[in-house]
N, C-alpha and C positions, 0 to 999 in steps of 0.2 A: 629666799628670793627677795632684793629688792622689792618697794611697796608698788613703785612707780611700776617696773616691768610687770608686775601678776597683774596692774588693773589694765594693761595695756594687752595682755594675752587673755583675759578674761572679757575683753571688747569685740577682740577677734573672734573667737568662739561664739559670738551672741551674734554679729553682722557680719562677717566674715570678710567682708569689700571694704576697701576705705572709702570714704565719702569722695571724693575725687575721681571715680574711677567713671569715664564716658567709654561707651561702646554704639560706634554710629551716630553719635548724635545723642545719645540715650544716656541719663546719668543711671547709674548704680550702686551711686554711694550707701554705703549704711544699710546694704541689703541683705540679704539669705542668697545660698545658690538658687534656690528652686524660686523665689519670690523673681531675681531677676532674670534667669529664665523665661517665667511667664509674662514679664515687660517684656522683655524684647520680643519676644515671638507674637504679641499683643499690637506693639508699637511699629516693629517692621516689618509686616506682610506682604507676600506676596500671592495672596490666594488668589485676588482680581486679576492679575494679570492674566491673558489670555494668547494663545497664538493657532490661529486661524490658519488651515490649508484648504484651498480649493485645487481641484483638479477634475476635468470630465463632467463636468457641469454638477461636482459634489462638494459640501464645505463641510470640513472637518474642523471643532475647536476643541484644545484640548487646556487647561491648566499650567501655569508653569510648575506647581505639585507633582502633574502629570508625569513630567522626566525627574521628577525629584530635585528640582533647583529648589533651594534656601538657602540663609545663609549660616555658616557654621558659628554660633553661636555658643556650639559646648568647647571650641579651640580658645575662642577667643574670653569665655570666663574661665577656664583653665589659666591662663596666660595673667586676666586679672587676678584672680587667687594666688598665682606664684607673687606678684606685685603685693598685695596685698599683706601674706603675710611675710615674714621679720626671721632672720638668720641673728638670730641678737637682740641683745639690749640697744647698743648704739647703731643697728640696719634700722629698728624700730622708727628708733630718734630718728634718725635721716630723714624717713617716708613722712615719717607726722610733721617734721617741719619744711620740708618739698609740697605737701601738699595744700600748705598753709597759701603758696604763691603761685602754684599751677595746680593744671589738672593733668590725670594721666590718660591719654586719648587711645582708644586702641580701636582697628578695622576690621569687622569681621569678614573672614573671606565669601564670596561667591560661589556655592559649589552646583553643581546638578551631574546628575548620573548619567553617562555615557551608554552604556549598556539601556538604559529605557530609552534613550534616545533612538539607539538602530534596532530596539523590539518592536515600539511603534511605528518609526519608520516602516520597517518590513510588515509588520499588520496592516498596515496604511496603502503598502505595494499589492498586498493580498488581495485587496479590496477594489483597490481600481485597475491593477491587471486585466488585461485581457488575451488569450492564447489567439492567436492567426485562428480562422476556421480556415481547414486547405480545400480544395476543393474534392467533391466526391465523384463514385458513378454507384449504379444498381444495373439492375436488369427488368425492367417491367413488360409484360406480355411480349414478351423474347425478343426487346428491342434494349439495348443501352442507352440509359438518363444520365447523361451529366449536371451535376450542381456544383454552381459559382462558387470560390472563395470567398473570404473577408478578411480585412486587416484587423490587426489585434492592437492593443496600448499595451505601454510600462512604462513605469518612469523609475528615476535613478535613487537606488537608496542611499547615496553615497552625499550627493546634492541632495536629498532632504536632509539629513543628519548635517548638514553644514549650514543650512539653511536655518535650521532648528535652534542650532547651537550660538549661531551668528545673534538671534533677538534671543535669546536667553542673553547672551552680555550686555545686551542694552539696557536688560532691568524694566526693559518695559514690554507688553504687547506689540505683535506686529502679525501681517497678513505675507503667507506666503500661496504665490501662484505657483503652480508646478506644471512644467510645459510636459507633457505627455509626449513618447515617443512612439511613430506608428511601426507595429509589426507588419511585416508582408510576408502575405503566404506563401509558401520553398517551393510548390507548384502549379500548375498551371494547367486549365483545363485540357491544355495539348497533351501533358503526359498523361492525361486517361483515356485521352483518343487513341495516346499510342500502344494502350494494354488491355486488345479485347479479343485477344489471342487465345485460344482456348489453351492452355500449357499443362492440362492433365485432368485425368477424368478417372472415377473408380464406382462404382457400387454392388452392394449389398442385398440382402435378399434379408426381410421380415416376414411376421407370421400376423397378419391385420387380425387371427381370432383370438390374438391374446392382450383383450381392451386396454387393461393397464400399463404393461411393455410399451401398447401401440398408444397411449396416451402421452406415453413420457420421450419416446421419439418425436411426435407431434411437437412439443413444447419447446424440447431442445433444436428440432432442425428449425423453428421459427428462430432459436436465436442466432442461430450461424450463419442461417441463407443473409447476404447482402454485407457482410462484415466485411470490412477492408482493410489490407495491412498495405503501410505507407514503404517506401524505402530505407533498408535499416532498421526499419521496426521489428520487435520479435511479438507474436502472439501469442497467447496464451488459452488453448479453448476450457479449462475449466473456468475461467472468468467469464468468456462469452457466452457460458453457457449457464451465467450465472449461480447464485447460489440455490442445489435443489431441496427446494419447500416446497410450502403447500401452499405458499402465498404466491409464489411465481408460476404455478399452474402443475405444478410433481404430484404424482399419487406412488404409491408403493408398490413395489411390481420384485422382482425377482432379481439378484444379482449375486456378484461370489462377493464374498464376506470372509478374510482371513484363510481362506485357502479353502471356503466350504460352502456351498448356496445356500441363498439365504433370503432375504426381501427386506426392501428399505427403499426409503423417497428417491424419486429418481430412477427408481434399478430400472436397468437395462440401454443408457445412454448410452455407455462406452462404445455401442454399434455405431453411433454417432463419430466419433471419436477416433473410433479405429478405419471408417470410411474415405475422413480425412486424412488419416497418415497412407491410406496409399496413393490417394490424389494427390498430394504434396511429394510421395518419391516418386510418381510418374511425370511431376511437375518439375522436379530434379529442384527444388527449393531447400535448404540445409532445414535437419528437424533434429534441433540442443538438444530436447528431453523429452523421451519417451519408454513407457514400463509395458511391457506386455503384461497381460492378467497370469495371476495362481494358475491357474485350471485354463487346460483350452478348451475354447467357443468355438460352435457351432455352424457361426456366421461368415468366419473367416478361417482360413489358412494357415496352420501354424506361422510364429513368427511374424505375421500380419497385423495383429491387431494392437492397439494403444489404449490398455485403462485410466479411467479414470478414478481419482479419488481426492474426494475435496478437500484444500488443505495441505494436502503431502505428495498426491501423483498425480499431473501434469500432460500434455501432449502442449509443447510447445513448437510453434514452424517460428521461420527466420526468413524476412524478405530480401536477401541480397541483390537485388538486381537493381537497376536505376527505375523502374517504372514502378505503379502502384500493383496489387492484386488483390482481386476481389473474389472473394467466394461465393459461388452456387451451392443452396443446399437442396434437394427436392426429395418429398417424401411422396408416391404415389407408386400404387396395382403392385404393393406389396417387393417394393424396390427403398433404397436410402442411394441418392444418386448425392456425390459433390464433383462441383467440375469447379475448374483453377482458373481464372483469367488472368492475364498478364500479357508482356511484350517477348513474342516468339522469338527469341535469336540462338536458336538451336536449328543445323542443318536437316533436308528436308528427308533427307535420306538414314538418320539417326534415331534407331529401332530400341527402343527401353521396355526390356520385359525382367520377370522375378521369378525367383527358384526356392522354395523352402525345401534345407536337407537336413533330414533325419539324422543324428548324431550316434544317440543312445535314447533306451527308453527304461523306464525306473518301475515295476510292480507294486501296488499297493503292500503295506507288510501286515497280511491279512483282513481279516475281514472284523469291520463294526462289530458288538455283538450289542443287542437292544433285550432284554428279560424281560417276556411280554404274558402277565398274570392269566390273560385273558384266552393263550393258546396251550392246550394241551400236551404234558410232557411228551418231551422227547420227537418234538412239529419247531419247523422253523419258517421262515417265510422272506423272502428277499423284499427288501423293502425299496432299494435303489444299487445299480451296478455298478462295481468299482471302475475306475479310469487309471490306465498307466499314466504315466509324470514320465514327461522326455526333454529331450534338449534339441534345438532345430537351429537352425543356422538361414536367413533371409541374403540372397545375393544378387544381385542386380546388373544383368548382362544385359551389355550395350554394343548391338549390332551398327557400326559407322563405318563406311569407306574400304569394305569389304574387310574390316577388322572386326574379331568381338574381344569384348573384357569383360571378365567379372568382377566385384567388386561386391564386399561383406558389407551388409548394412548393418545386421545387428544378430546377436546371439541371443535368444532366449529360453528358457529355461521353464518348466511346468509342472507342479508336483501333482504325482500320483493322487488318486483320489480311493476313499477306500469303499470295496461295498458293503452297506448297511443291513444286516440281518435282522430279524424279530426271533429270539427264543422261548417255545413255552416252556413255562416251569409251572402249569398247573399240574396237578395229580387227579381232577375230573377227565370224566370221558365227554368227548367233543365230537356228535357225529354229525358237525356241519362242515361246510367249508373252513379252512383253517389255512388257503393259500397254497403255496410249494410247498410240498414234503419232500426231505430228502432221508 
C-alpha cells in the first residue's frame, strides 16, 4: 500500500469524522462516533422545552421527551461517516483537499413519535372526560323520586394530536387551551314520568328459618331493588348483584354445585334471579341469556327459574322500549316480590299467562353407595332421595282480542339426581339405632 494511503486509513480509524464535518451548528471534526454523539445530544437539547395543556380548570405539562421528539442524530452521523470515510486513494485526496476550503454542513432531522402523541392524547381524554349523568327515578315510601340530569365534557382527540404536533415543529414550548365540548343527557326527566307503569310483577316464596339462605337474599335483593335499565341498554344481574364475598355482605349457605348440593358464598341467590326472569316475561321485555339450574328447585316451577354463576352464567333482560325501567325488589313475611316499571303500551285487554310441559323424565341410574365403618353388616341407611332429571318446555299464552297464542320461551333440561345410601361393612353387632333397614 502506498505510505501516504495507510497513514490516511489509519487516521480514519482513530477519529473517524473529518475535521470539517458540522452537524447543526456543532463541529465534529476529528471525533469518535460515541464522543460525538454525546456532543450533540449535550449541546442540542430539548429536555426544557415544555407544552402546557389546560382544560376544565386542569393544567397538564408534559416534556417534549414526552412524545419522543429529538432530533435524529444517529441518521445524520451515519450520513457524516459515509462522508467521512474514502472509496480510494484519489476519494481520499478529493475530501482532504475539499475540506481544506469548506466545511461539510449537514441538518439533522426533527423527529417525534406519533403514536405517543394520540396515547397521551387519549390519556389526557381519559382524565377530563366526563359521561352525561341521565336522569333517574326510585321509589321511596311507595311514592316515585325523580333526579335531575347533568351535562357531561370531552374534548377532541384529534385536535389535541394536532395541536401537539403543531408546537412540536416550532422547536419551542407552547400553551395549549382546549375548549371542552358539553355532553347532554339523551333524557329527560319527562321520559321517567312517562314509565311508572307497573309492566310485570312475579314472586316467590322463602323459608325466613334458614338465617343463611335468608341472609344472602337480604344482601342481593338490596342490590337489585332501585336498578335502572335505560333504552337499549342490556342488564346484566350477576354484575348488579355484584361479586359474592364476604366483603359485600355473602355468608355460605347452600346451593347446587356441578349437578349436586352443596354450600358456597352466596348460595341461594339464584331465588333472586329466577324471581326476575319471570317479572321480565310477564313484562314481555326480551331476556338474551338465561340457564335454568342442574337440579330443579323448590321455589319455582320447572322451566322457571334463571341460575346464576359468577363468571360464566348470567340472567341478562334487554330494555327495548323507548322509556326507562326500573326495578322493584321486596324482600318481606317470607315473600321475594320484583315488579317491573316502565311505559305501559300493551292493550288493556291482553292476558299473559305461562305453561310448563312435561316432556320426558330421566331416573337416576341407581343409587350412591357411601361404605359406612360405623353401621353393622348387612344395615344400610338412606342418607338423601334420588330426583328424576326431566326435560320441560315453558310457553307463554297470550289471551288478546278474543284470540290466544302460544309461544315457546325456552326448553330446559334437569339431570337426575341420585339417592345417597350409607352401607355397613362392620362385622360387630350393633343393637342401637342404625337408621333404615332394608
Amino acid at each position: 500500500m502506498h505510505r501516504f494511503a495507510y497513514i490516511l486509513t489509519l487516521s480514519a480509524t482513530l477519529t473517524i469524522f473529518s475535521h470539517n464535518i458540522i452537524i447543526n451548528d456543532v463541529s465534529i471534526g476529528n471525533m469518535t462516533y460515541d464522543a460525538a454523539l454525546e456532543l450533540l445530544a449535550s449541546e442540542i437539547s430539548l429536555a426544557d422545552e415544555q407544552i402546557i395543556i389546560t382544560c376544565a380548570g386542569m393544567e397538564h405539562i408534559y416534556n417534549f421527551k414526552d412524545f419522543g421528539a429529538d432530533y435524529d442524530f444517529i441518521t445524520a452521523l451515519d450520513e457524516a461517516m459515509n462522508h467521512s470515510q474514502s472509496n480510494g486513494f484519489f476519494d481520499q485526496l478529493k475530501k482532504s483537499l475539499f475540506s481544506k476550503f469548506s466545511s461539510y454542513h449537514i441538518d439533522a432531522d426533527f423527529i417525534y413519535d406519533n403514536d405517543k402523541i394520540t396515547q397521551i392524547a387519549s390519556k389526557l381524554r381519559n382524565e377530563i372526560a366526563l359521561p352525561a349523568a341521565e336522569p333517574s327515578y326510585a321509589i321511596e315510601n311507595d311514592c316515585f323520586v325523580f333526579s335531575e340530569g347533568a351535562a357531561g365534557r370531552d374534548i377532541s382527540v384529534d385536535e389535541l394530536t394536532g395541536s401537539i404536533a403543531s408546537i412540536l415543529n416550532t422547536l419551542e414550548g407552547g400553551t395549549i387551551s382546549l375548549t371542552e365540548m358539553r355532553i347532554h343527557p339523551k333524557y329527560t326527566v319527562s321520559d321517567f314520568e312517562a314509565a311508572c307503569d307497573l309492566i310485570g310483577s312475579y314472586q316467590t316464596p322463602y323459608n325466613p328459618l334458614l338465617p343463611e339462605r335468608t341472609t344472602n337474599l337480604f344482601v342481593a335483593n338490596t342490590f337489585l331493588d332501585g336498578q335502572v335499565i335505560l333504552p337499549n341498554e342490556t342488564f346484566s344481574t350477576s354484575d348488579a348483584l355484584r361479586p359474592r364475598t364476604i366483603e359485600n355482605g355473602y355468608v355460605k349457605a347452600g346451593q347446587i354445585v356441578n349437578g349436586e348440593p352443596d354450600a358456597g358464598i352466596g348460595g341461594g341467590i339464584c331465588q333472586i334471579s329466577s324471581t326476575l326472569y319471570m317479572a321480565a316475561l310477564y313484562a314481555e321485555i326480551p331476556v338474551p341469556k338465561r340457564n335454568n339450574h342442574s337440579l330443579m328447585v323448590g321455589y319455582m316451577a320447572p322451566a322457571t327459574d334463571a341460575a346464576l354463576a359468577e363468571g360464566y352464567i348470567d340472567l341478562v333482560l334487554e330494555n327495548n322500549t323507548n322509556h326507562p325501567i326500573l326495578i322493584q325488589s321486596i324482600l318481606e313475611h317470607g315473600r321475594h316480590i320484583v315488579n317491573i316499571y316502565g311505559h305501559e303500551s300493551r292493550t288493556i285487554d291482553r292476558i299473559i299467562t305461562f305453561e310448563s310441559i312435561l316432556l320426558e323424565t330421566t331416573p337416576p341410574e341407581g343409587d350412591k353407595i357411601i361404605e359406612d365403618p360405623f353401621l353393622p353388616l348387612g344395615t344400610s341407611q338412606i342418607v338423601s332421595q334420588g330426583l328424576n332429571g326431566a326435560k320441560y318446555e315453558l310457553y307463554k299464552i297470550i289471551a288478546e282480542n278474543g284470540q290466544t297464542e302460544r309461544i315457546l320461551v325456552n326448553a330446559s333440561t334437569y339431570r337426575p339426581l341420585q339417592r345417597v345410601v350409607r352401607v355397613g361393612i362392620s362385622d360387630l353387632t350393633n343393637d342401637g339405632e342404625c337408621g333404615i333397614i332394608e
